[in-house]
N, C-alpha and C positions, 0 to 999 in steps of 0.2 A: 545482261549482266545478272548474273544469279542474285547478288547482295541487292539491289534496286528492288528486286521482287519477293526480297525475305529468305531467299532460298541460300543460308548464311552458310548451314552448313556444307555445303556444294561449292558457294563461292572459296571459303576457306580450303578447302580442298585443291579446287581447279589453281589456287593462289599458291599452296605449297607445291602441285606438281609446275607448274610453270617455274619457279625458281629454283627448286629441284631439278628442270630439264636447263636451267641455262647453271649448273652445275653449283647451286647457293649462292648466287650473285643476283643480289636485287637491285632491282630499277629504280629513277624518283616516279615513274608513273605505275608501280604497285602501292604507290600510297594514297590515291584515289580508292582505290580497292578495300585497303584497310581501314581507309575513313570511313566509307558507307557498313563494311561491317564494324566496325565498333561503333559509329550512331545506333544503327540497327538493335545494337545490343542495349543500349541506354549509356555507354560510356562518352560520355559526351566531349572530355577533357582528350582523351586520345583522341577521338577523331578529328578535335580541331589540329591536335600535332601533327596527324599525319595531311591532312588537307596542308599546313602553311605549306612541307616538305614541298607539295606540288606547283606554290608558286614561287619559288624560290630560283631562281636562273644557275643551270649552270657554267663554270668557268670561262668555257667557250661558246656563251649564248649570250647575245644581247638584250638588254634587259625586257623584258616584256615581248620576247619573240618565241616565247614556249608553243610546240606542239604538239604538248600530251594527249590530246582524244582526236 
């Protein structure tokens, strides 16, 4: 993952073509993605936003059966 290795601006990138190709529709597991770039950047308050996003279950998941990575 580009953001892991600092490589933000790449990640950000490869982030808008990806929900660009699913036509502007974002996932809850692009905000894994968004968290490590906004850590990465020092935003620290966003990143924890976007991290809760990914444990948060959705409607038809039982609680704690996520499997985003």
């Amino acid at each position: 993952m580009y953001a892991d290795v600092g490589q933000l601006s790449n990640a950000q990138s490869r982030l808008h073509r990806t929900i660009s190709d699913r036509n502007e529709i974002t996932k809850r597991y692009d905000n894994p993605v968004r968290g490590c770039i906004a850590q990465k950047c020092g935003l620290n308050e966003a990143a924890a936003k976007y991290y809760q996003r990914v444990n948060v279950a959705s409607p038809n998941e039982p609680n704690g059966a996520s499997t985003i990575f």
